[in-house]
N, C-alpha and C positions, 0 to 999 in steps of 0.2 A: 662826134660825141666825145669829150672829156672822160679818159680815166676819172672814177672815182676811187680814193683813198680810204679806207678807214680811219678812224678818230687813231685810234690806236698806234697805226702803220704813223701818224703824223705826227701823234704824242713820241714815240720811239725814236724817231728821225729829231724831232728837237734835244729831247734829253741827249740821243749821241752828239750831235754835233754840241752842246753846251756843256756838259758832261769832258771830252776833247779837251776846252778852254782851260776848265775847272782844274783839272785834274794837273796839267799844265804850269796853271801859276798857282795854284793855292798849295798844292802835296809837297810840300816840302822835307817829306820823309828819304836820306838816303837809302832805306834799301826796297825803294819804288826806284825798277828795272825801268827802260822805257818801253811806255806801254803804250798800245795803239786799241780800240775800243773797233773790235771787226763789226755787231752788227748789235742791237736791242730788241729783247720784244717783252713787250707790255702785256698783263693778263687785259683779259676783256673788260674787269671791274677797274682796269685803273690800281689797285690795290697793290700789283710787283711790278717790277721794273728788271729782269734778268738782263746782266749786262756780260757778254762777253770779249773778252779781248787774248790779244796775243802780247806778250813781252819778249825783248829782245836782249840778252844777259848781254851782257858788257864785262870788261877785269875779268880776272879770275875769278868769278861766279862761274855754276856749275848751273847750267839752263831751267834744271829742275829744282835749284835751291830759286832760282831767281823766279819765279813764276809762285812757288811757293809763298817764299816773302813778298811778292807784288800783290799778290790776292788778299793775304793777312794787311798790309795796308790799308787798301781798297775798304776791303768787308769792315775794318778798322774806322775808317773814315765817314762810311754811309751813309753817317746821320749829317756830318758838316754838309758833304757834297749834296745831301737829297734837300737840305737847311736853303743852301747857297741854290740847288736848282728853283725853289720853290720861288725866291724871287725874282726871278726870271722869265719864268713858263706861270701862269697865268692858269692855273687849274683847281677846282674844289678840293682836292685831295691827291697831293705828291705822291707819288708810287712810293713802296721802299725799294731800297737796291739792295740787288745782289748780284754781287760777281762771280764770273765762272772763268775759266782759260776755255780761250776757244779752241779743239780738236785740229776745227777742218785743215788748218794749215801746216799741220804735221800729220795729216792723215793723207792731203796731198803729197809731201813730199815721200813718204813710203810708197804710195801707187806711183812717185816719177819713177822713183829706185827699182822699182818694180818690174816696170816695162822698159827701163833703160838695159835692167839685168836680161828681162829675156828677148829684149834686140839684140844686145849683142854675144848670147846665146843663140840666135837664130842666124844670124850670119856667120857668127864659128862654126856651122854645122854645114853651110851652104858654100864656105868656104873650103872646107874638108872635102865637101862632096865632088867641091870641083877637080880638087888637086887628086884625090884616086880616079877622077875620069879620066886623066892624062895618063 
């Protein structure tokens, strides 16, 4: 039996991948970071389109200036990109957007820091313990 998808789950998966293109060749705004679009979801009405992504600073930008200015962009933009989605995607009513920074990938790399810090806490200790056993 076929995985079934929801409308939504589908609606989401097009907007990001076309959204991707869009953003790509139409933004021509220098202080649009480069931006990658991690995941979408759509209300059930069709009605929002939450789009999350992560940006990657570049130059002497300061990560948090650059995510800042990427999002004001973005949110700046929403009406071309949702304009330019509509001819594309095939639907009664284009979602609006809105962009967020996405967490998860800096909330990974504190849990890496995390456990890297107390591995090699745990083996300073195991190491210790050897060297007084001699």
């Amino acid at each position: 039996m076929a995985r079934e998808f929801k409308r939504t789950d589908r609606v989401a998966d097009q907007i990001q991948r076309d959204l991707a293109v869009l953003i790509q060749r139409e933004i021509k705004d220098p202080r649009l970071g480069m931006v990658t679009i991690s995941h979408v979801k759509v209300s059930k009405d069709l009605g929002y389109a939450d789009i999350y992504i992560t940006v990657m600073a570049f130059g002497d930008q300061d990560e948090a200036e650059s995510i800042a200015a990427s999002l004001k962009v973005l949110n700046a933009a929403a009406g071309f990109l949702r304009t330019e989605l509509a001819r594309g995607i095939k639907l009664r009513i284009m979602p609006h957007l809105r962009f967020h920074f996405d967490e998860t990938v800096e909330r990974g790399r504190r849990l890496h820091s995390l456990i890297e810090s107390a591995y090699r806490q745990e083996k300073a200790s195991q190491h210790d313990d050897s060297d007084s056993e001699e």
